[in-house]
N, C-alpha and C positions, 0 to 999 in steps of 0.2 A: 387517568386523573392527572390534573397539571401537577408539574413540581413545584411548591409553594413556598422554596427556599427564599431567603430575603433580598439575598447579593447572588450577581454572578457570579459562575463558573469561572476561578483566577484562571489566567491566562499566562501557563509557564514563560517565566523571563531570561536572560542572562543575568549572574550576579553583577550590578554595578561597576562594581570594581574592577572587575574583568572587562567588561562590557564597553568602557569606557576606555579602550585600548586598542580595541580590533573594529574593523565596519563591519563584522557580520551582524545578523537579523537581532533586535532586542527583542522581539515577541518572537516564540518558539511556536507558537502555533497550539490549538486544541489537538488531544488524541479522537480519535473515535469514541470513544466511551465517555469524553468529556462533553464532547460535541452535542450527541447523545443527553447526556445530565440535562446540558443547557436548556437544547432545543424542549425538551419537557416542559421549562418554565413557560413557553408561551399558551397564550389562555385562546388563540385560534380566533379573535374577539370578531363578533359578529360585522363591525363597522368599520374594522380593519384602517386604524388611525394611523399606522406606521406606513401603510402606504403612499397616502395622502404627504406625509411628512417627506418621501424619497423623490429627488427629482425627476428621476427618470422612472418613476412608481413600480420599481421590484415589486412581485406580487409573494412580500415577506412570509406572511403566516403560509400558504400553500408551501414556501420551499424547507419552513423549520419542520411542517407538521412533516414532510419526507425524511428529512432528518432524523425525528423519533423514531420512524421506521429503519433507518438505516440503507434508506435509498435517498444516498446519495448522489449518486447520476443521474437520477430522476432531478435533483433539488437542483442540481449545475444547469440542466436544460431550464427550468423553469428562470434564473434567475437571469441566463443569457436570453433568453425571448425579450428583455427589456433592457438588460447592460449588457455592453461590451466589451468592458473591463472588469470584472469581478475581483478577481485575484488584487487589483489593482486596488478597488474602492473599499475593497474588505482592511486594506491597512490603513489607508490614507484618510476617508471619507470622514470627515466629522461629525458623525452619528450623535452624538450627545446634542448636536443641534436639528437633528433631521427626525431619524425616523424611531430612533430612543427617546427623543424630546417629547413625544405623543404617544411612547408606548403605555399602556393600562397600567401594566405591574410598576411603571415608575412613578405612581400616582404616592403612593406608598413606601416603596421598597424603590430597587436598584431595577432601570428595565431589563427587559430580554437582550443577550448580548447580541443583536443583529449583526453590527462587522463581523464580530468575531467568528458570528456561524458564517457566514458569505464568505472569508477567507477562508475556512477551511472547507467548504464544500468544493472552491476554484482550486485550492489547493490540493486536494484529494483528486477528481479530475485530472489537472494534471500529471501526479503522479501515478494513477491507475488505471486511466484510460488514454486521455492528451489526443483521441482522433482530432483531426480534421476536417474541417467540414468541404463538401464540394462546391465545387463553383456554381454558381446558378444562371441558369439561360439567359444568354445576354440579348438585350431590349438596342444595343448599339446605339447607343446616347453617350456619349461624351461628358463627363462629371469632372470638374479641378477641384482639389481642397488644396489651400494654400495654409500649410503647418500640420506637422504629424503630430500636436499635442493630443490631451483629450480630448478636446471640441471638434478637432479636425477626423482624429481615429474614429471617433464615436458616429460623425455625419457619413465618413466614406463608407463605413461598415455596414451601417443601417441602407446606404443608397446601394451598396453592390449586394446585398439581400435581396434589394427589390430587381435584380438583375442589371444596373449601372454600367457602366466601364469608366470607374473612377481612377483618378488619379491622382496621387498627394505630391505636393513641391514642398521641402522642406530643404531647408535654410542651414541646418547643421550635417555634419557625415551621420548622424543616426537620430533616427525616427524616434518619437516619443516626445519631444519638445521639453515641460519641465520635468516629466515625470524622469528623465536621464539626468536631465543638470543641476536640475535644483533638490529633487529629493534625494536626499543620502541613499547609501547599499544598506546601511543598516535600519532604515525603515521602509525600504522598497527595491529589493534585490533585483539588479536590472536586468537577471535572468526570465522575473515573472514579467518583464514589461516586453522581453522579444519574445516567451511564447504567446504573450496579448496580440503582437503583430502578427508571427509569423498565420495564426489564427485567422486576419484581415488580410493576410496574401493571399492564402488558401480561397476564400473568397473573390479573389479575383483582381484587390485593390492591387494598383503597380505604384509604389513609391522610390522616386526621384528624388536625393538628396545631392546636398552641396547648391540648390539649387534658389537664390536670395531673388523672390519675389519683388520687384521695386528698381533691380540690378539686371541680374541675370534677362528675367524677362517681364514684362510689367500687366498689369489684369488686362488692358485693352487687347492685348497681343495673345495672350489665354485664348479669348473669344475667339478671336482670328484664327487661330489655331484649330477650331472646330469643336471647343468646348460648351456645350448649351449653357452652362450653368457654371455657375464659380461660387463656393464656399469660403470665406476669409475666416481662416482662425488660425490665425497669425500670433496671439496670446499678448504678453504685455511684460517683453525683456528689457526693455530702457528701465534702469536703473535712476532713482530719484537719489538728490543729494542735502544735505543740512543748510550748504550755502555759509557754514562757518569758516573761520582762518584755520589752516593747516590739512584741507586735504588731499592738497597734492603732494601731503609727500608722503615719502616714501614708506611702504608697509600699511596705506592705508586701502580699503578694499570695497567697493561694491561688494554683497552678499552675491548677489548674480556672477561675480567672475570667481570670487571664493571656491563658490559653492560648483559652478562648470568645472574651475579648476581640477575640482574632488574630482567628481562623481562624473565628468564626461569625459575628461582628461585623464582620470585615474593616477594622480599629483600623491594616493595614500600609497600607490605601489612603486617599490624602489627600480623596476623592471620598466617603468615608464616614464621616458623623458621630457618629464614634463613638471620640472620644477618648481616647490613654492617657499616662501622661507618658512621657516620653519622657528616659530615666535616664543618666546617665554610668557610673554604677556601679551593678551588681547582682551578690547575692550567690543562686545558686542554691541550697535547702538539700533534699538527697537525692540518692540515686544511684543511680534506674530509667528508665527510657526517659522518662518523662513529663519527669522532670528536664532530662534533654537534652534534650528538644524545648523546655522553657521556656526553656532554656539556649540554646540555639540560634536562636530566634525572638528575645529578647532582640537577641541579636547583631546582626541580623537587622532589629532597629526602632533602630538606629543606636546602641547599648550601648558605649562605649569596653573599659569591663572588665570580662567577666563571668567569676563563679566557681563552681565547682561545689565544693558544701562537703558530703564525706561521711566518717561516723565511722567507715569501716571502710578497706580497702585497693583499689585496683583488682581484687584475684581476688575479691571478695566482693560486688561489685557489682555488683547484678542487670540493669544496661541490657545489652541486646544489645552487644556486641564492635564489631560495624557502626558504630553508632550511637554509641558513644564514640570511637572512631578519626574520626569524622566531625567531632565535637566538637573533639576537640583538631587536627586540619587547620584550622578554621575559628577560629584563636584563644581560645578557652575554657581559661581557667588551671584547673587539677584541685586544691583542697586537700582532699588523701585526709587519713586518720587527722588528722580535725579535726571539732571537735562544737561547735556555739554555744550560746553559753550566757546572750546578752542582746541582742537588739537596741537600738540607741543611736541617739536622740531629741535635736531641736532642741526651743527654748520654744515654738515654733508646731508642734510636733508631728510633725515630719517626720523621715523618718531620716538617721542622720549618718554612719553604722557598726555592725558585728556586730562580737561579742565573742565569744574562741573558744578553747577548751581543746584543745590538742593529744592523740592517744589513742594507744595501744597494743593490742595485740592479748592476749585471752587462750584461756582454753580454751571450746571452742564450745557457745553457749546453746542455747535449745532449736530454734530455726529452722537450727540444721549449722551454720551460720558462726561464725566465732571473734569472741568478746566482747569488746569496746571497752570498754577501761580507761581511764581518763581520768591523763594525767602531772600529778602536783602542781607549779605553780608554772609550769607551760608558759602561762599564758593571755597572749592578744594583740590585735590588734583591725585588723578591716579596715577600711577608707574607703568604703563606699559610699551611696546616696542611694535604694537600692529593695532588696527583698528579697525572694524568692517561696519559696514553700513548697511543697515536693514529696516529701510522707513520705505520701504514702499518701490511700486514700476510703475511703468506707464507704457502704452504702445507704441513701437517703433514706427517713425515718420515715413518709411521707406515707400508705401503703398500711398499715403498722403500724399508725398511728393510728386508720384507718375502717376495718380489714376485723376487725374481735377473734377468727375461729376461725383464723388463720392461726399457726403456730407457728414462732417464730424461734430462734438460736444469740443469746448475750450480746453478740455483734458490731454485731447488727439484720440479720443475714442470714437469709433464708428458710429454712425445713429442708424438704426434699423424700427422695421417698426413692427408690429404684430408678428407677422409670419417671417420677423430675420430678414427681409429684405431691405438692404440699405435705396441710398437714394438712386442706385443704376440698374436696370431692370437686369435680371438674371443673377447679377450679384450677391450673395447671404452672407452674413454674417454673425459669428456668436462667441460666447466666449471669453477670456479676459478680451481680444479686440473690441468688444464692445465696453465690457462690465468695468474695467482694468480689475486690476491683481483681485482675483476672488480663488473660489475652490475648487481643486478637482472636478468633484460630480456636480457642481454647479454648469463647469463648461462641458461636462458630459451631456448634461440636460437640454443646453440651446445647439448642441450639436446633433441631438436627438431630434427635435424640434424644427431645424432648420432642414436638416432629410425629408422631414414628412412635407413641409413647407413646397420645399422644391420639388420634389414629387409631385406635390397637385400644378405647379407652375406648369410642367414638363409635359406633363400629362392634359395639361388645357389645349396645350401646343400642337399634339400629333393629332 
């Protein structure tokens, strides 16, 4: 009989206080026995709406009903036949908009906690079993993915299953694209993201770093090389800016260089040379997940006051719910309906303070949300000594620049069509390079999509 509790199963945390101190993990993870509670609540529903809702369609109810059972290892296989990052999406994945958004019991009540079972199934796995899998009978086809994000991890994986010899070009000294640089260690320990890879070697994929697609070596030259097929998920690291006065100086930050500083640079460990200043004041400027993780790590590298500065209200801001409740537990002042309108400089160039128009709400532009009017006469100015900037990226020009039959959107995004093939035959693409800045298991999904795509390509050909 289901468990007909109302709310989930809490999800032991760190205390705040603490938490807001150190980069270890703020979600402690379910026990067995909790995991267990949870999994009961699901109702097994006949028409299975939480599937439909995942993009890469985990076949959820089949792995919770294991769960109840306590076959867990059973539930790891089931959930890896369709992801290939579980551990991964069990922390990050925005479920409240996916496959919780359509679950039954949240018709009502709180849904079934699906991250949370998913991490801990990936998690358990790892620590009680963690085999490897073997390599599978190579078909000798030639495969490039260009970026070891999750669009790129997720397509080489699925193509060296079907027997591939893939091979990934990545741009940075280690694999994983944002899921290294931009997500924190204390929401995504970059321990789970190298047994995610070393997983995808085991398979056979060989991943080549340091290696700047556009520079190094350009897609035509790929082909040449004897690759059938080329995968672009390249993702979307150009950093966008306000275009207001004062950002070049000094202490001000792209989120993306902040946030690599952290977490690929390791800038929190004193063992690593890899310096940041270290601010009293900072003013956050955005209000999506990336935000809060700068916001948050800030905090995090010993920040007295940090601000989250966005022009709209709390319902219109796009961070996960999770991940702002998280924020303001751990000290983060919130100024909503407030827009900056100058950064302010010392004569040696450093900053001193933002400057900032108060706003109001109007009627909704063209992205649904309601338009930010700016109050005459409301402007004021905060104190701080750093500034990062988190409105947004865009894809890097580099593959624009050297590949000329490739056809883009005014953005610099890729255009692909149905089956991920952009305008050059053999080339796919998926991903932020196409989407710009979206989600995890969004680029999970056209990464998923684009494997099968190129498989039937591949497969026309011999």
């Amino acid at each position: 009989m289901a468990n007909m509790a109302p709310k989930k199963t809490p999800m032991p945390e760190q205390d705040p206080n603490i938490r807001n101190k150190n980069f270890d993990e703020v979600a402690l993870g379910y026990t067995e026995e909790q995991a267990i509670e949870e999994a009961t609540r699901c109702l097994n529903c006949k028409h299975k709406p939480c599937v439909g809702g995942c993009p890469v369609n985990v076949r959820i109810p089949e792995f919770i009903q294991l769960v109840t059972k306590g076959d867990f290892e059973g539930a790891y296989h089931v959930i890896k036949q369709t992801n290939s990052l579980p551990a991964v999406c069990g922390r990050v994945c925005p479920q409240e908009k996916q496959c919780e958004a359509v679950c039954v019991r949240g018709i009502k009540h709180e849904p079934v906690a699906i991250g949370r079972l998913e991490r801990f199934v990936a998690d358990w796995y790892m620590k009680n079993r963690g085999d490897l899998p073997k390599k599978p009978v190579s078909n000798g086809i030639k495969v490039a993915v260009v970026g070891a994000g999750p669009a790129g991890l997720t397509c080489a994986g699925d193509l060296a299953k079907l027997g591939y010899e893939v091979t990934i070009f990545e741009a940075f000294h280690t694999p994983g694209g944002v899921l290294v640089y931009g997500i924190p260690e204390f929401r995504l320990p970059k321990k789970i993201v190298q047994k995610e890879i070393e997983y995808l070697e085991a398979l056979g994929v060989e991943i080549k770093t340091n290696m700047v697609i556009g520079k190094v070596l350009t897609i035509d030259e790929l082909i040449e090389m004897g690759y059938k097929a080329v995968f672009i998920g390249s993702g979307a690291g150009l950093p966008k800016f306000l275009g207001i006065e004062g950002e070049n100086l000094i202490g001000v930050y792209s989120a993306n260089e902040y946030l690599t500083r952290i977490n690929l640079m390791k800038a929190y460990l004193d063992e690593y040379d890899t310096p940041i200043i270290r601010h009293k004041s900072i003013a956050v400027i955005g209000g999506g997940n990336v935000a809060m993780d700068a916001a948050r790590s800030a905090k995090r590298m010993g920040t007295e006051n940090v601000y989250i500065i966005y022009r709209r209200s709390f319902d219109e801001m796009p961070a996960r719910h999770e991940e702002i409740a998280h924020a303001q537990e751990e000290g983060i002042v919130f100024k909503i309906l407030t827009n900056p309108t100058r950064i302010i400089g010392d004569s040696s160039g450093h900053v001193t303070g933002i400057e900032c128009v108060r706003m109001q709400l109007s009627e909704p532009d063209a992205s649904g949300r309601k338009r930010p009017v700016k109050i005459e006469g409301s402007e004021f100015t905060i104190d701080v000594d750093g500034v990062i900037v988190a409105v947004g990226t865009s894809p890097n020009p580099l593959i624009k620049n050297t590949t000329m039959d490739l056809e883009y959107t005014q953005n610099g995004c890729l255009i692909v069509n149905e089956d991920m093939q952009t305008s050059k035959p053999g080339v796919y693409a998926g991903g932020d390079a196409v989407t710009g800045a979206a989600t995890v298991i969004l680029a999970m999904g056209a990464g998923k999509n684009a494997a099968k795509s190129i498989h039937e390509y591949l497969s026309s050909k011999s």
